[in-house]
N, CA, C and O of each residue as an XYZ file, in Angstrom:
268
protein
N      38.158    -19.411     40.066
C      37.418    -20.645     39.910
C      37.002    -21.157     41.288
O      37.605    -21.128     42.361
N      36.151    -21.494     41.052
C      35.185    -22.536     42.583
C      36.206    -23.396     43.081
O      36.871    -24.019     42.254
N      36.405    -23.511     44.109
C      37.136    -24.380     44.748
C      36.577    -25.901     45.070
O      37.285    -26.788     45.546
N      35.412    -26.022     44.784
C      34.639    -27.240     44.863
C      34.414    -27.562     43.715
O      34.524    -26.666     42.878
N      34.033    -28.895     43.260
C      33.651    -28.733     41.779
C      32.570    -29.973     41.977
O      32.869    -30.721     42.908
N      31.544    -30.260     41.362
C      30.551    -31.241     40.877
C      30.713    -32.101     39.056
O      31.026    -31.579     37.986
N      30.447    -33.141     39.288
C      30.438    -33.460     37.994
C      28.972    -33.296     37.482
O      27.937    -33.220     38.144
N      29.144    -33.264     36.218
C      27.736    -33.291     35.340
C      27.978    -33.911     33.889
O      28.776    -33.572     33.015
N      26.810    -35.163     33.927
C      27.115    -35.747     33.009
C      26.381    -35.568     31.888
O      25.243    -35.344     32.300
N      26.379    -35.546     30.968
C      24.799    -35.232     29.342
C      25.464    -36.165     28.146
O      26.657    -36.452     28.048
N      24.698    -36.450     27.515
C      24.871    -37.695     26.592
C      24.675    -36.409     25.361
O      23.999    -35.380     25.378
N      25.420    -36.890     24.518
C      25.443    -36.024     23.006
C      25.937    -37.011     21.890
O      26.964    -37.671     22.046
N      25.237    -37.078     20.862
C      25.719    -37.643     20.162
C      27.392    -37.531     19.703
O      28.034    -36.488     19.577
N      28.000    -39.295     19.446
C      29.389    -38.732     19.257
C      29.854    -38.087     18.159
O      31.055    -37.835     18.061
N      29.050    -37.775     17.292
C      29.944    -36.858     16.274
C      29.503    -35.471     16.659
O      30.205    -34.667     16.045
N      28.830    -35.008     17.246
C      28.627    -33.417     17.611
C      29.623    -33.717     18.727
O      30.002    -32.589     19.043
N      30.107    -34.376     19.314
C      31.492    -34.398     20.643
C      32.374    -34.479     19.940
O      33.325    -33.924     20.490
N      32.669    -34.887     18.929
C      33.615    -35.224     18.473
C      34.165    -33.542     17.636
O      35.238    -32.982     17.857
N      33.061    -33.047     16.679
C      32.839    -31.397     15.929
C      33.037    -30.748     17.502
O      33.228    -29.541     17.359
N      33.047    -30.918     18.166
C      32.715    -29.691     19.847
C      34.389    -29.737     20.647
O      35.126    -28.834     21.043
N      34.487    -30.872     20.638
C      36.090    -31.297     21.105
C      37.412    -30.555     20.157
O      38.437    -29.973     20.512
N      36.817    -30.900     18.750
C      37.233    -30.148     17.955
C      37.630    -28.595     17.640
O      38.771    -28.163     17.471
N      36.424    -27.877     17.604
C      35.919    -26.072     17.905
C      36.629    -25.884     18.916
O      37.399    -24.941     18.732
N      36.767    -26.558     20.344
C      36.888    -26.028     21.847
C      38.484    -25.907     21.624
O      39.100    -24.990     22.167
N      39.303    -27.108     20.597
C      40.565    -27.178     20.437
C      41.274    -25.651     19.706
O      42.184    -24.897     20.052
N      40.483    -25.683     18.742
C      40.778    -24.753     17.794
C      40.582    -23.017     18.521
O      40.796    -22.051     17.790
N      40.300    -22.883     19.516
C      39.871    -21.833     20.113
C      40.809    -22.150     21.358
O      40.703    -21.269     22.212
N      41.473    -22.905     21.612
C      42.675    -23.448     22.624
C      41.729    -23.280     24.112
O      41.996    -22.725     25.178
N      40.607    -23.976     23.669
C      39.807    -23.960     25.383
C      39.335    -25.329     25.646
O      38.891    -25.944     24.676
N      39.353    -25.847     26.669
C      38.279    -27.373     26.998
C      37.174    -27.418     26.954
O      36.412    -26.459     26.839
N      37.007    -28.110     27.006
C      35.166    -28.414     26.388
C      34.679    -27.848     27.790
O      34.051    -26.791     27.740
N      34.896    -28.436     29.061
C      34.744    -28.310     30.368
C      34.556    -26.673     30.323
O      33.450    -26.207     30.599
N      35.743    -25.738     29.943
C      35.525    -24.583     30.549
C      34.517    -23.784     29.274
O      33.955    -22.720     29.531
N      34.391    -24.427     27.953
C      33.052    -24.209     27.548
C      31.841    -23.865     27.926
O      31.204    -22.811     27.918
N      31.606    -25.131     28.315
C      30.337    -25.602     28.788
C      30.104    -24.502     30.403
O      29.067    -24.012     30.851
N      31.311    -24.441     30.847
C      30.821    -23.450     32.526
C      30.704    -22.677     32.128
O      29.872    -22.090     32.819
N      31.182    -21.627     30.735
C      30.891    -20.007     29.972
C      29.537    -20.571     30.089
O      29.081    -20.360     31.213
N      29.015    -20.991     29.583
C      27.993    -21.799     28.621
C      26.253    -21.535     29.827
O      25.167    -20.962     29.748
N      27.067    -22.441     30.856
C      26.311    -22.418     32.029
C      25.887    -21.127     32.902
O      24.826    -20.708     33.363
N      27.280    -20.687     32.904
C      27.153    -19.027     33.552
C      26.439    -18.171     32.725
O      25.479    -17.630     33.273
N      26.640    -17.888     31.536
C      25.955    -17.035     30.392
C      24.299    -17.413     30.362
O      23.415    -16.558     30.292
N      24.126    -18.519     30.412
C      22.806    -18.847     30.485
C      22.204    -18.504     31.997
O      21.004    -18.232     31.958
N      22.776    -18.465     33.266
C      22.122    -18.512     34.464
C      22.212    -17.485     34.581
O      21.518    -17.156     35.543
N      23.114    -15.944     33.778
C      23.164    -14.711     33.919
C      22.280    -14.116     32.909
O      22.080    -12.902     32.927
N      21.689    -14.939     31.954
C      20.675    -14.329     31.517
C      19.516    -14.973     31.519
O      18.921    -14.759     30.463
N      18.965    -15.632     32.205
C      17.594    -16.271     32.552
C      17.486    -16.257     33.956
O      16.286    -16.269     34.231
N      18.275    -16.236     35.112
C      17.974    -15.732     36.569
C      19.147    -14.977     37.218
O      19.937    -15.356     38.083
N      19.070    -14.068     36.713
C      20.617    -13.054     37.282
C      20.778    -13.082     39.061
O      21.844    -13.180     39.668
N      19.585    -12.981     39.584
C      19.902    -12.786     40.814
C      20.494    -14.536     41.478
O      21.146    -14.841     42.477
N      20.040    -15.148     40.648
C      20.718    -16.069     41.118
C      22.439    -16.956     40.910
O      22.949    -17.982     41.361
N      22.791    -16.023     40.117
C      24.279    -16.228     40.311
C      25.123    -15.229     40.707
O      24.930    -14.037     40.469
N      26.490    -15.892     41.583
C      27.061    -15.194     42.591
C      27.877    -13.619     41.737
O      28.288    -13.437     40.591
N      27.823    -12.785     42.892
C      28.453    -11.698     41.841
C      29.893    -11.719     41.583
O      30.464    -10.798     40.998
N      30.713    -13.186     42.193
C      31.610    -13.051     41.631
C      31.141    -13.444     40.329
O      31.330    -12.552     39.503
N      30.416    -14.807     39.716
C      30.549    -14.963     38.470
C      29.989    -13.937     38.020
O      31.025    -13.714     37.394
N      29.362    -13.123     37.746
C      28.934    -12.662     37.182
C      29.705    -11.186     36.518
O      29.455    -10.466     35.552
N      30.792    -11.187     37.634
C      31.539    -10.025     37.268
C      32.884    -10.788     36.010
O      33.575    -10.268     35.134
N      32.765    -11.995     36.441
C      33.986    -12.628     35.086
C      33.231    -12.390     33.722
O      33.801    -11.882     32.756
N      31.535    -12.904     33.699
C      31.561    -12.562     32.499
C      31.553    -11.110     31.243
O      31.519    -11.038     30.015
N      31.618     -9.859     32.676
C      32.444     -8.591     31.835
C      33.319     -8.411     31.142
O      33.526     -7.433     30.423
N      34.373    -10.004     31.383
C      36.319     -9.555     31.063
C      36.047     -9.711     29.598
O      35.056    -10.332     29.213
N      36.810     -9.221     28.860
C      36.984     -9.494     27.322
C      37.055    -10.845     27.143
O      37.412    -11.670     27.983
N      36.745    -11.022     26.148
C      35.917    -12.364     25.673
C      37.453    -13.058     24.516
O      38.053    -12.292     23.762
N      37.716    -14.154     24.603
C      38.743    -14.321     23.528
C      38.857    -14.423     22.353
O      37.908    -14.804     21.668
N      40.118    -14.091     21.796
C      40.097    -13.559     20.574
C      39.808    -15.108     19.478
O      40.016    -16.289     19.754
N      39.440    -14.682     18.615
C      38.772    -15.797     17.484
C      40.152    -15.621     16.614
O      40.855    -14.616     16.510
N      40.296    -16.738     16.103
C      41.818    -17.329     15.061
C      40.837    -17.030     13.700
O      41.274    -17.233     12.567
């Protein structure tokens, strides 16, 4: 993980936060480290050269298992 971190804020309605808080629980992950899959997956497939090759080598590792 980055040793620096930035906040980022986005407005969502509260019952899709509320269903998302939920899912992220049930999958035993934070919404937070969601949303950075979320971010990385998207910046590795719409401008690859622009993310670092460490991230890009995390998103190879096996992916977690679904309950």
């Amino acid at each position: 993980m980055e040793l620096k971190t930035a906040r980022l804020t986005i407005l969502i309605d509260p019952a899709k936060k509320t269903a998302f808080e939920d899912l992220c629980r049930t999958q035993d992950m934070t919404p937070s480290q969601v949303v950075r899959r979320l971010i990385r997956d998207y910046m590795q497939d719409e401008a690859p050269a622009a993310v670092p090759r460490k991230a890009a080598a995390r998103k190879a590792a096996p992916a977690k298992r679904k309950r």
